[in-house]
C-alpha positions in Angstrom: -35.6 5.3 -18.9 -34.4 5.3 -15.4 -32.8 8.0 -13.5 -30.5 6.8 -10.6 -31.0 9.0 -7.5 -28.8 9.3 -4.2 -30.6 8.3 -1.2 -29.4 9.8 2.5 -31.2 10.9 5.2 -30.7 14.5 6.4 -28.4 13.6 9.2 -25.6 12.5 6.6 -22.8 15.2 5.7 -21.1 15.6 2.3 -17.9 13.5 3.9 -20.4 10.4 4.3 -21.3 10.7 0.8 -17.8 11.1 -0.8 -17.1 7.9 1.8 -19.6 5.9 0.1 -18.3 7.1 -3.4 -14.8 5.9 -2.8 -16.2 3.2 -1.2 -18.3 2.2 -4.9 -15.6 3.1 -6.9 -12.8 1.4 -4.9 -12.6 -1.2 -7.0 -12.1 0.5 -10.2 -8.2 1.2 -11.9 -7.5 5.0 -12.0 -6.5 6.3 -15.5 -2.8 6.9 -15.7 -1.5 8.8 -18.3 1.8 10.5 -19.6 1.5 14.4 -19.8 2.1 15.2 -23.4 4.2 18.7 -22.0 6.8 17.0 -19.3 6.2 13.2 -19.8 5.1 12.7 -15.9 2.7 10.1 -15.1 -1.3 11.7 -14.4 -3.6 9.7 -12.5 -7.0 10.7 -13.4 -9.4 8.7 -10.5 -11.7 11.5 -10.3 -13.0 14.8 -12.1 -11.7 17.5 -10.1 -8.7 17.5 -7.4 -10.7 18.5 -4.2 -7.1 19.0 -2.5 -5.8 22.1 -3.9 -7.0 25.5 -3.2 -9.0 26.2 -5.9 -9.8 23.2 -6.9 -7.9 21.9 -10.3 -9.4 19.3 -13.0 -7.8 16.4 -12.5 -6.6 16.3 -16.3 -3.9 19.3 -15.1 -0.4 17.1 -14.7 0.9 17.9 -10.7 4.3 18.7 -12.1 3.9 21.4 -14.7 0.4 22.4 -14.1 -0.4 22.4 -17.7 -4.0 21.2 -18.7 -3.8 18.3 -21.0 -5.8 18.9 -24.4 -9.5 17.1 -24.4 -8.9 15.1 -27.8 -5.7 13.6 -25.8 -7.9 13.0 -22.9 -10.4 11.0 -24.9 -8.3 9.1 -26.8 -6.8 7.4 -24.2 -10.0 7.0 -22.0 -11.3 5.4 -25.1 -8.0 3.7 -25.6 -8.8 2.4 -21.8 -12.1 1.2 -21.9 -10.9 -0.9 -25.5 -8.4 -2.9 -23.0 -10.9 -3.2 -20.1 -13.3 -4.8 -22.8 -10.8 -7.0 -24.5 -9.7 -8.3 -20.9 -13.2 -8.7 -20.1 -14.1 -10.7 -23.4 -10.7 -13.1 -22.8 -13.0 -15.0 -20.2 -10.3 -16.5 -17.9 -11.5 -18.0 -15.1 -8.7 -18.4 -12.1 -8.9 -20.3 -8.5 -8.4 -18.3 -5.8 -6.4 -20.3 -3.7 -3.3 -18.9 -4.0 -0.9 -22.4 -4.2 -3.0 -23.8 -7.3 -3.7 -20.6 -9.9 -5.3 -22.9 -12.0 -6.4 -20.8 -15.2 -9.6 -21.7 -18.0 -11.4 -20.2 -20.3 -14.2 -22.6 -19.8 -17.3 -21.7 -17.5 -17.3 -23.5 -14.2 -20.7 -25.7 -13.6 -19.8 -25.2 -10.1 -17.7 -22.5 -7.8 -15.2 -25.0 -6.6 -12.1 -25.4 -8.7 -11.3 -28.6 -11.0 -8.1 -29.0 -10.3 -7.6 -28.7 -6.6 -11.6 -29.2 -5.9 -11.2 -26.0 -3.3 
């Protein structure tokens, strides 16, 4: 197989390189969960809080501090991806221009819409 490897020269610092990660991942929905002890929304968008002093997993809820148990954890990151795949799979196509928001689930032959020819 292939490995992926990181490449930077050796003037680049560490905040350059988290830079670029939120730059790849910026994109990408965070995981937002209730905590199963207080009910208070957790967003999960990376592994580890880097703000707190130590550092805390991001799975810990910032009300109550409580951890959140790892089959809850990967049931709803499973539960996630499901959705991401079944939105993915629905195939809808929609122009960009914001006046027309024409909508089909047929592949476009070309990149300009059918309806307002944009």
């Amino acid at each position: 197989g292939y490995k992926r490897s990181l490449a930077a020269d050796e003037n680049s610092s560490s905040s350059s390189l988290v830079l670029k990660e939120q730059d790849r991942y910026k994109d990408c929905i965070p995981l937002i969960l209730p905590c199963q002890h207080c009910s208070s929304s957790i967003t999960i968008s990376t592994l580890c809080d880097m703000t707190t002093t130590p550092p805390r997993p991001s799975f810990s809820c910032p009300s109550c501090g409580k951890a959140q148990g790892a089959h809850y954890i990967a049931n709803k990151i499973l539960l996630a991806a499901r959705s991401c795949i079944q939105k993915y799979y629905s195939g809808s196509v929609r122009c960009e221009d914001s006046a027309c928001g024409y909508t089909t689930r047929n592949t476009p032959l070309s990149s300009r819409c059918t309806q307002c020819y944009k």
